[in-house]
mmCIF file of the N, C-alpha and C atoms, coordinates in Angstrom:
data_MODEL
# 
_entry.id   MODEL 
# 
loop_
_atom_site.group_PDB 
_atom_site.id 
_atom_site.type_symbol 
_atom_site.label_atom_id 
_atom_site.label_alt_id 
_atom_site.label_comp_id 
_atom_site.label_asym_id 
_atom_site.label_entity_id 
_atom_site.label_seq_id 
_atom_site.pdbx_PDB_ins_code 
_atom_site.Cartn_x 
_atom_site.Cartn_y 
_atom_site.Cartn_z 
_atom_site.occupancy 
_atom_site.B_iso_or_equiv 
_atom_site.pdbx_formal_charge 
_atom_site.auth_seq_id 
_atom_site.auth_comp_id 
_atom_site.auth_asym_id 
_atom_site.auth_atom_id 
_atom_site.pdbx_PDB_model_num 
ATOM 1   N N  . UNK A 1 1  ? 0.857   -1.166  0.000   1.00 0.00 ? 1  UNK A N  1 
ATOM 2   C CA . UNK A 1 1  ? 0.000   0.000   0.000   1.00 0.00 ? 1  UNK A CA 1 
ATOM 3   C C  . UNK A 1 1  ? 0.903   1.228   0.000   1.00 0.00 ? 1  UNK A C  1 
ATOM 4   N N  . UNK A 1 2  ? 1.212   1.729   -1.234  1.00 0.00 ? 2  UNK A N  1 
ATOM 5   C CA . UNK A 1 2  ? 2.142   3.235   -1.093  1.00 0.00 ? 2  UNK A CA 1 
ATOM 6   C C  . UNK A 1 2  ? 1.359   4.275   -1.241  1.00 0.00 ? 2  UNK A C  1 
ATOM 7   N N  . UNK A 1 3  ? -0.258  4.175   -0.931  1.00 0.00 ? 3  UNK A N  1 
ATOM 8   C CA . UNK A 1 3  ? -0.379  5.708   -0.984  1.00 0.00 ? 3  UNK A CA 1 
ATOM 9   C C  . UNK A 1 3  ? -0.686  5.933   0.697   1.00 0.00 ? 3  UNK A C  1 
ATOM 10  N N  . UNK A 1 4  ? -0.990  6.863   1.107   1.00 0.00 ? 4  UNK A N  1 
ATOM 11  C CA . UNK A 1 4  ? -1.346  7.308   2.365   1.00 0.00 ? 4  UNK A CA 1 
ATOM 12  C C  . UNK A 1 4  ? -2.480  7.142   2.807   1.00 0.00 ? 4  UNK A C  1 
ATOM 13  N N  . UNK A 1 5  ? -3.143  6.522   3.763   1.00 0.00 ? 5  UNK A N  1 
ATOM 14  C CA . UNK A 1 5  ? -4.518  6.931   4.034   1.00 0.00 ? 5  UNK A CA 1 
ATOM 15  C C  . UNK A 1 5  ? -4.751  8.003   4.737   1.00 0.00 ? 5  UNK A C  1 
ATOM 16  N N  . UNK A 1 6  ? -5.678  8.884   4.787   1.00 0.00 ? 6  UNK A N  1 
ATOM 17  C CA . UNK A 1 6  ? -6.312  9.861   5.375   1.00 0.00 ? 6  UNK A CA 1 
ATOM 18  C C  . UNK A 1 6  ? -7.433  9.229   6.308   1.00 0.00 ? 6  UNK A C  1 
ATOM 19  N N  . UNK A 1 7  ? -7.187  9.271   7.567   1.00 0.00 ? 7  UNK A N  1 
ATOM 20  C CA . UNK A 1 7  ? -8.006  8.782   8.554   1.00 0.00 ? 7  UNK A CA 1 
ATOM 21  C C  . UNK A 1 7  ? -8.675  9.525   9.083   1.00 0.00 ? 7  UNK A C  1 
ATOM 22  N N  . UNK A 1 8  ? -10.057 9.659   9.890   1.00 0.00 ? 8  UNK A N  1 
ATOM 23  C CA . UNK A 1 8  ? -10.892 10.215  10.439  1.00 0.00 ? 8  UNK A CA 1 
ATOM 24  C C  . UNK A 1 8  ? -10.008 10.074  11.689  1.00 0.00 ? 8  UNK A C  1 
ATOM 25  N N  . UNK A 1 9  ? -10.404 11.376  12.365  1.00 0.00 ? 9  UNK A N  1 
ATOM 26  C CA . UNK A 1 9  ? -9.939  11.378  13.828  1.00 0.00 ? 9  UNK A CA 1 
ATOM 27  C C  . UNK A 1 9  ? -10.188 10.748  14.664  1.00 0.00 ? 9  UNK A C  1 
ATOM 28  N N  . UNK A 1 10 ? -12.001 9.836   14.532  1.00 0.00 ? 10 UNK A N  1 
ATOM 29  C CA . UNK A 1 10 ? -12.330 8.829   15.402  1.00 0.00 ? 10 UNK A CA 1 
ATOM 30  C C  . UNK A 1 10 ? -11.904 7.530   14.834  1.00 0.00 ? 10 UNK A C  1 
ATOM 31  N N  . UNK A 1 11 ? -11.248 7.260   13.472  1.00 0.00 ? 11 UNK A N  1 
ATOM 32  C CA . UNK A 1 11 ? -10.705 6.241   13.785  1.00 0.00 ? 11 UNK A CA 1 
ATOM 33  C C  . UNK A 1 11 ? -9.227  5.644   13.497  1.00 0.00 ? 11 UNK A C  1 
ATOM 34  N N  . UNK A 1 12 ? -8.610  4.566   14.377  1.00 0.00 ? 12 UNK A N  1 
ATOM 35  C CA . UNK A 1 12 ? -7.623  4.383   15.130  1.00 0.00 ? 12 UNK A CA 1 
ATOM 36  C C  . UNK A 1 12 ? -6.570  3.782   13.918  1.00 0.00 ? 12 UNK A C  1 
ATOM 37  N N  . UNK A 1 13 ? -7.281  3.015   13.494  1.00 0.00 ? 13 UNK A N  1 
ATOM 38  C CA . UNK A 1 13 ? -6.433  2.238   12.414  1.00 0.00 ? 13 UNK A CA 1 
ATOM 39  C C  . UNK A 1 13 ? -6.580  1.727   11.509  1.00 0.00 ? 13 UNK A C  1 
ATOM 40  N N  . UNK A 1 14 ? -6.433  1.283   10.497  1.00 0.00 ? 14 UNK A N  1 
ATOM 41  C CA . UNK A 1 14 ? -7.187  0.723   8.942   1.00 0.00 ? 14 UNK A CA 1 
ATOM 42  C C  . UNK A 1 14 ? -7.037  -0.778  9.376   1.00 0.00 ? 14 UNK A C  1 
ATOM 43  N N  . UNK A 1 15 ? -8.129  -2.173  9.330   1.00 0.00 ? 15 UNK A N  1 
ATOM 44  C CA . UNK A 1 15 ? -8.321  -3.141  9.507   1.00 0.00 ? 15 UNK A CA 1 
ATOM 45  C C  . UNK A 1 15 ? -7.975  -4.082  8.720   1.00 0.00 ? 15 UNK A C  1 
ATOM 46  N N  . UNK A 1 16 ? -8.910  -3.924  7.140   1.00 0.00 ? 16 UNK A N  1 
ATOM 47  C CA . UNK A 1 16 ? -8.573  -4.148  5.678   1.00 0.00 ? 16 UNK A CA 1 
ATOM 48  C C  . UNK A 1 16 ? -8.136  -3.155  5.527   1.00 0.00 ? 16 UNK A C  1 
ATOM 49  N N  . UNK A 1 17 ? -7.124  -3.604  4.298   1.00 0.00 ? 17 UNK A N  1 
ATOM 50  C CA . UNK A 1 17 ? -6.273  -2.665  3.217   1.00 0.00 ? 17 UNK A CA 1 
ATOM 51  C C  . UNK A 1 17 ? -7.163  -2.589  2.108   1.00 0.00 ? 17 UNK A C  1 
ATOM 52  N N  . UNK A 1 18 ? -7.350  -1.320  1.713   1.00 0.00 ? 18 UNK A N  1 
ATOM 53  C CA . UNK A 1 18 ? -8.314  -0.872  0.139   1.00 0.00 ? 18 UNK A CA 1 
ATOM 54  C C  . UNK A 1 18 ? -7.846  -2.051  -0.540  1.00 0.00 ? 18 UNK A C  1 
ATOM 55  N N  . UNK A 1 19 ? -6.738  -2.192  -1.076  1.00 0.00 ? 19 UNK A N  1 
ATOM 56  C CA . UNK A 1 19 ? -6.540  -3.186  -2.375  1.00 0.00 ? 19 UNK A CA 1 
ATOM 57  C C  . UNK A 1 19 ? -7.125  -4.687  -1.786  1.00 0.00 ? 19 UNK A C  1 
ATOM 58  N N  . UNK A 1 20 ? -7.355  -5.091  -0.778  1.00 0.00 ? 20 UNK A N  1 
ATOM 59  C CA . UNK A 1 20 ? -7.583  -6.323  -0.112  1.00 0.00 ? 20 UNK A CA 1 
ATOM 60  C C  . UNK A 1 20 ? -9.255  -6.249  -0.613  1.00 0.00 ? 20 UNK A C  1 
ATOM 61  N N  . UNK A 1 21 ? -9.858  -5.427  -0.143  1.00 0.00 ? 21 UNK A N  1 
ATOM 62  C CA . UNK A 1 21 ? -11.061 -5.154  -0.501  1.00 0.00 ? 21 UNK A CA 1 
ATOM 63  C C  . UNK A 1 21 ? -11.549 -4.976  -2.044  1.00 0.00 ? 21 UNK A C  1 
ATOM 64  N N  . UNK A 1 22 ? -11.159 -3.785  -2.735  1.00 0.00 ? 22 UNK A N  1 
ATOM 65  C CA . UNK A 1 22 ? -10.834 -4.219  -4.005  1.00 0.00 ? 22 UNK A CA 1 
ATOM 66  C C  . UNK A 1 22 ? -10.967 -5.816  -4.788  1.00 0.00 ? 22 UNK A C  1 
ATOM 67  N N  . UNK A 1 23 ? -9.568  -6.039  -4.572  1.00 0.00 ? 23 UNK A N  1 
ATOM 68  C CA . UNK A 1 23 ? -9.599  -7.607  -4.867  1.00 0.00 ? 23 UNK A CA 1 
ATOM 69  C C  . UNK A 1 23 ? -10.758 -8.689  -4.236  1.00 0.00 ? 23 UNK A C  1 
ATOM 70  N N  . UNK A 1 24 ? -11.405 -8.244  -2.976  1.00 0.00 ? 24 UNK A N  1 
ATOM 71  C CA . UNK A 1 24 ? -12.386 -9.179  -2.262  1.00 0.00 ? 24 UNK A CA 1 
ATOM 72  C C  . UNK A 1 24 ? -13.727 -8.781  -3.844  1.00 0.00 ? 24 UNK A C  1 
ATOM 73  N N  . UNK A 1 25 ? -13.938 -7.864  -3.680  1.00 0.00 ? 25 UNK A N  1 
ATOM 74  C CA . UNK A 1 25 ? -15.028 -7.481  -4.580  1.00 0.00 ? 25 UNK A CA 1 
ATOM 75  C C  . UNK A 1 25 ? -15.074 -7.547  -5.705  1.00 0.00 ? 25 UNK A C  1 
ATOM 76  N N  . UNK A 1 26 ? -13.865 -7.777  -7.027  1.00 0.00 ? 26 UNK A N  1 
ATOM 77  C CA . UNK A 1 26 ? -13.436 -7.977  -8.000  1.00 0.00 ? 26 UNK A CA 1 
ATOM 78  C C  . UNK A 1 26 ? -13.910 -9.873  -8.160  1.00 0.00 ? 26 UNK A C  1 
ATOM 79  N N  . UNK A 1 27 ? -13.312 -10.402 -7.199  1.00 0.00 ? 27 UNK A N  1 
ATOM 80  C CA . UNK A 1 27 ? -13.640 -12.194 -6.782  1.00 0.00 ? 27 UNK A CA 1 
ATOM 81  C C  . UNK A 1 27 ? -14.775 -12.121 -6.305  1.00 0.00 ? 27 UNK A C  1 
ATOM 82  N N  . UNK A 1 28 ? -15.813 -11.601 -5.763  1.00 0.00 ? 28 UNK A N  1 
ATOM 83  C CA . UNK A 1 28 ? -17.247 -11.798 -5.367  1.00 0.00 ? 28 UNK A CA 1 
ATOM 84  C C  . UNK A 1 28 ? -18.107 -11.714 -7.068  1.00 0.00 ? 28 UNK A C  1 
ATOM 85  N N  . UNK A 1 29 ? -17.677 -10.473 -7.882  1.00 0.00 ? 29 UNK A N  1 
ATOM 86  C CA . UNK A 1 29 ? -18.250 -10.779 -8.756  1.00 0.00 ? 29 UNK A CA 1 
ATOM 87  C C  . UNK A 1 29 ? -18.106 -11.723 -10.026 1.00 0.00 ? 29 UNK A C  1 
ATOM 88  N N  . UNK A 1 30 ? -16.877 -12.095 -9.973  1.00 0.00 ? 30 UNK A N  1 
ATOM 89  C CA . UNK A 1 30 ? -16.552 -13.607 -10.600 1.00 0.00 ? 30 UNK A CA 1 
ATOM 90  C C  . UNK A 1 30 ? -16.898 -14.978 -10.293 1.00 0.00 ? 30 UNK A C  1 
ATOM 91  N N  . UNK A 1 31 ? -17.180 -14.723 -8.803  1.00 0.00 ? 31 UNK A N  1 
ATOM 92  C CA . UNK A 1 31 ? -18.183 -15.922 -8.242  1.00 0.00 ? 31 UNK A CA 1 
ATOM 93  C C  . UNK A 1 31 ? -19.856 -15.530 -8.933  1.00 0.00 ? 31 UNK A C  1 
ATOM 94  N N  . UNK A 1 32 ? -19.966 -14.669 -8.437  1.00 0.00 ? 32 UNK A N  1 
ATOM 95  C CA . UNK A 1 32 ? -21.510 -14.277 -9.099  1.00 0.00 ? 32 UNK A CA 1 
ATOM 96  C C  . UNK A 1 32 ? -22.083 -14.407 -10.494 1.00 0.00 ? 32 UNK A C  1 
ATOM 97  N N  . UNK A 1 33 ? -21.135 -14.013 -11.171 1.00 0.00 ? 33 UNK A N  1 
ATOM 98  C CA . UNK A 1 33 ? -21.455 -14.584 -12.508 1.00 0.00 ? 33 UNK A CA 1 
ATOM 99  C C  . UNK A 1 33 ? -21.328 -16.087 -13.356 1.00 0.00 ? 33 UNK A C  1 
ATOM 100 N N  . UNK A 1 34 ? -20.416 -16.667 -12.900 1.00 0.00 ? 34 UNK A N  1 
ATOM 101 C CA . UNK A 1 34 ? -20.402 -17.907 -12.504 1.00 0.00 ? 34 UNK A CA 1 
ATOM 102 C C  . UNK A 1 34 ? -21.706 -18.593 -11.974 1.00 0.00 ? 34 UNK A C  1 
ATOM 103 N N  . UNK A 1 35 ? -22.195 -18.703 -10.946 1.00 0.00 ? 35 UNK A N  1 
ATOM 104 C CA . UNK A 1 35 ? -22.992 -18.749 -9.954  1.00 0.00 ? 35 UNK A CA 1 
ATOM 105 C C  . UNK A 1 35 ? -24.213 -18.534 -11.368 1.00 0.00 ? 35 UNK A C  1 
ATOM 106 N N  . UNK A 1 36 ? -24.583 -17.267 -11.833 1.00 0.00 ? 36 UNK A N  1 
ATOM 107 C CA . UNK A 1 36 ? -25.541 -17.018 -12.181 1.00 0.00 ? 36 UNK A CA 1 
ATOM 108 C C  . UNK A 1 36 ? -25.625 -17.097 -14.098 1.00 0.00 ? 36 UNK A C  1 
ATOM 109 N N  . UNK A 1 37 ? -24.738 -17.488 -14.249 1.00 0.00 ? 37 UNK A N  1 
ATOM 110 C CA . UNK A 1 37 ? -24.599 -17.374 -16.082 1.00 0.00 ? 37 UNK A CA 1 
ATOM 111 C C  . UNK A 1 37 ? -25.748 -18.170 -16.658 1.00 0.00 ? 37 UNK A C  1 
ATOM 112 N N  . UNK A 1 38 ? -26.229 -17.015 -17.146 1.00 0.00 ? 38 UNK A N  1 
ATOM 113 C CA . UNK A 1 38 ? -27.523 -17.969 -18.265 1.00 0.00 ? 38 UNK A CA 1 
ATOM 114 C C  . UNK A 1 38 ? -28.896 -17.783 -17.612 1.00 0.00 ? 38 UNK A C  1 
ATOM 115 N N  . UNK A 1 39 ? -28.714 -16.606 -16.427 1.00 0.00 ? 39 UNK A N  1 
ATOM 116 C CA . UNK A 1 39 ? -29.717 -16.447 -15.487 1.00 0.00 ? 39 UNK A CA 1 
ATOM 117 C C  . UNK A 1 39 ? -29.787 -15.230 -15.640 1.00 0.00 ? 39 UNK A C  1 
ATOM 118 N N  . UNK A 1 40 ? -30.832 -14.759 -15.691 1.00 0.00 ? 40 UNK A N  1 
ATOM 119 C CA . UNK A 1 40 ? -31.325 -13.161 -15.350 1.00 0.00 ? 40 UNK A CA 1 
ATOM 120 C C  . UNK A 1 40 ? -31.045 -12.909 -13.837 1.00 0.00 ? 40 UNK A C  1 
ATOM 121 N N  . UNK A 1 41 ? -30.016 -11.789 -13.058 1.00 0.00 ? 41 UNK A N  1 
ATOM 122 C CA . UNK A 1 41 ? -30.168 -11.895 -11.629 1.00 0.00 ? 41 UNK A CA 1 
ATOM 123 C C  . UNK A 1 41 ? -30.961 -10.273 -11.104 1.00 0.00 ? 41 UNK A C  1 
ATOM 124 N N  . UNK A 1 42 ? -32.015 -10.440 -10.530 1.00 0.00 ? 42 UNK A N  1 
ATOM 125 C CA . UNK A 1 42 ? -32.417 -9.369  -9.963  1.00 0.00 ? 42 UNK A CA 1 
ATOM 126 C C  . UNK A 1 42 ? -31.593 -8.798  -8.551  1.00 0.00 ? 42 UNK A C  1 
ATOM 127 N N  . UNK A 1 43 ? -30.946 -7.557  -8.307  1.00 0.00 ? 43 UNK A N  1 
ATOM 128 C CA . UNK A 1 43 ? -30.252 -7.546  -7.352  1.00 0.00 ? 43 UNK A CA 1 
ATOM 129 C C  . UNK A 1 43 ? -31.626 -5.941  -6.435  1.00 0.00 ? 43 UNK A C  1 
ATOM 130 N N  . UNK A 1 44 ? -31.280 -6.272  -5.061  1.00 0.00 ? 44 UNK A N  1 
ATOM 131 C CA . UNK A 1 44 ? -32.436 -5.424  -4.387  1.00 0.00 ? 44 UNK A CA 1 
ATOM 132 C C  . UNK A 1 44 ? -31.461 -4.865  -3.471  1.00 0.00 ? 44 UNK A C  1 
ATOM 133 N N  . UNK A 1 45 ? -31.503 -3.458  -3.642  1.00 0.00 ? 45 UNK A N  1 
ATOM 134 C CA . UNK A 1 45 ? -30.731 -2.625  -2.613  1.00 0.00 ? 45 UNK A CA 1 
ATOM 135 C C  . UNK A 1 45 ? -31.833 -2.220  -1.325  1.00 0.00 ? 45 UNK A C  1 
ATOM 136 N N  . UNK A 1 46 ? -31.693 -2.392  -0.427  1.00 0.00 ? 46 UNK A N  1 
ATOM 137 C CA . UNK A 1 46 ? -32.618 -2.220  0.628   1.00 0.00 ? 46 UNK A CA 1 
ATOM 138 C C  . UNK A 1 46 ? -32.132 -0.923  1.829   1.00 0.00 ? 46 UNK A C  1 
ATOM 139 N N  . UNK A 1 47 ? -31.098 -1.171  2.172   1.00 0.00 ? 47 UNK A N  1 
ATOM 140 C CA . UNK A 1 47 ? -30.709 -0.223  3.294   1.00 0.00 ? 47 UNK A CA 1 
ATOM 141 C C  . UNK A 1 47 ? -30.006 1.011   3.013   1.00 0.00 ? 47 UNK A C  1 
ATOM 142 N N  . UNK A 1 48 ? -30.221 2.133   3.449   1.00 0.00 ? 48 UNK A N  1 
ATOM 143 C CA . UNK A 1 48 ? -29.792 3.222   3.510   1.00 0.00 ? 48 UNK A CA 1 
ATOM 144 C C  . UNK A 1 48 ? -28.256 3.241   3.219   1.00 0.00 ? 48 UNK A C  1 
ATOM 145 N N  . UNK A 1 49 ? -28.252 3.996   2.199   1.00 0.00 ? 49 UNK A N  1 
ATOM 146 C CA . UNK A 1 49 ? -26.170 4.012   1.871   1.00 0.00 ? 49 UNK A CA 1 
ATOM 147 C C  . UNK A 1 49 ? -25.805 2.526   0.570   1.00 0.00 ? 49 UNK A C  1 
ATOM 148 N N  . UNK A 1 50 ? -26.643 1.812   0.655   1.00 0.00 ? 50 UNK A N  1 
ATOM 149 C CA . UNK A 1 50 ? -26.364 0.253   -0.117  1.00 0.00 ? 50 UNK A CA 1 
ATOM 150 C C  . UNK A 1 50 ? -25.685 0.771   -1.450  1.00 0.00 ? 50 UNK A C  1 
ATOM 151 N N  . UNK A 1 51 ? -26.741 1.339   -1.584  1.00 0.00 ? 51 UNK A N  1 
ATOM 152 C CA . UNK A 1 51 ? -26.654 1.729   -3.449  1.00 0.00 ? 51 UNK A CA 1 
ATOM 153 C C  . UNK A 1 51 ? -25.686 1.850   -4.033  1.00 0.00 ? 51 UNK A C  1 
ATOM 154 N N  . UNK A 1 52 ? -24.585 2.273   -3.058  1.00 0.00 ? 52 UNK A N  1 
ATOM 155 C CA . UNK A 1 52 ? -23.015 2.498   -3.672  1.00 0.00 ? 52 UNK A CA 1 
ATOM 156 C C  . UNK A 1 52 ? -22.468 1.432   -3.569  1.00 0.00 ? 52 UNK A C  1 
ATOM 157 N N  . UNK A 1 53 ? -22.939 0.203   -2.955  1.00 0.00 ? 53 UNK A N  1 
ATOM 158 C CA . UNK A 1 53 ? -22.294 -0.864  -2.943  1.00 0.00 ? 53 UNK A CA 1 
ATOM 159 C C  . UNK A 1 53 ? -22.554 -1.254  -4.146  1.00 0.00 ? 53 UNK A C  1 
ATOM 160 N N  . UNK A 1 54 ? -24.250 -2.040  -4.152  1.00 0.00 ? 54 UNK A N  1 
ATOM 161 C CA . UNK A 1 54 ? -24.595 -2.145  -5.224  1.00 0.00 ? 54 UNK A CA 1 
ATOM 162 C C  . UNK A 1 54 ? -24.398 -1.867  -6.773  1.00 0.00 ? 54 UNK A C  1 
ATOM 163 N N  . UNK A 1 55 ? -24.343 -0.527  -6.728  1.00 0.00 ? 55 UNK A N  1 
ATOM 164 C CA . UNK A 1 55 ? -24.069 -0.176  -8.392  1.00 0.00 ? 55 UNK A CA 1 
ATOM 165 C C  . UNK A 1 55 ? -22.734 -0.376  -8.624  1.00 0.00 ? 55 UNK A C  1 
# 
């Protein structure tokens, strides 16, 4: 990780590393399509803030 993080003052320390995450989410959707090829998948954002996950 060579860039810097910019931390909030309330918090203490970074847990995951961005690129760890990144890469987690890059492999979630290679499982998913996998998982779902040849399938129409309806995806449902429900909770407040999701949407940025989602899209």
């Amino acid at each position: 990780m060579s860039e810097k993080l910019v931390l909030d003052k309330h918090i203490a320390r970074v847990l995951i590393d961005p690129s760890s995450i990144q890469q987690r989410i890059a492999d979630l959707g290679v499982q998913i399509s996998k998982d779902y090829a040849g399938q129409e998948l309806v995806v449902i954002c429900i909770l407040k803030g999701a949407f940025l996950f989602t899209s």
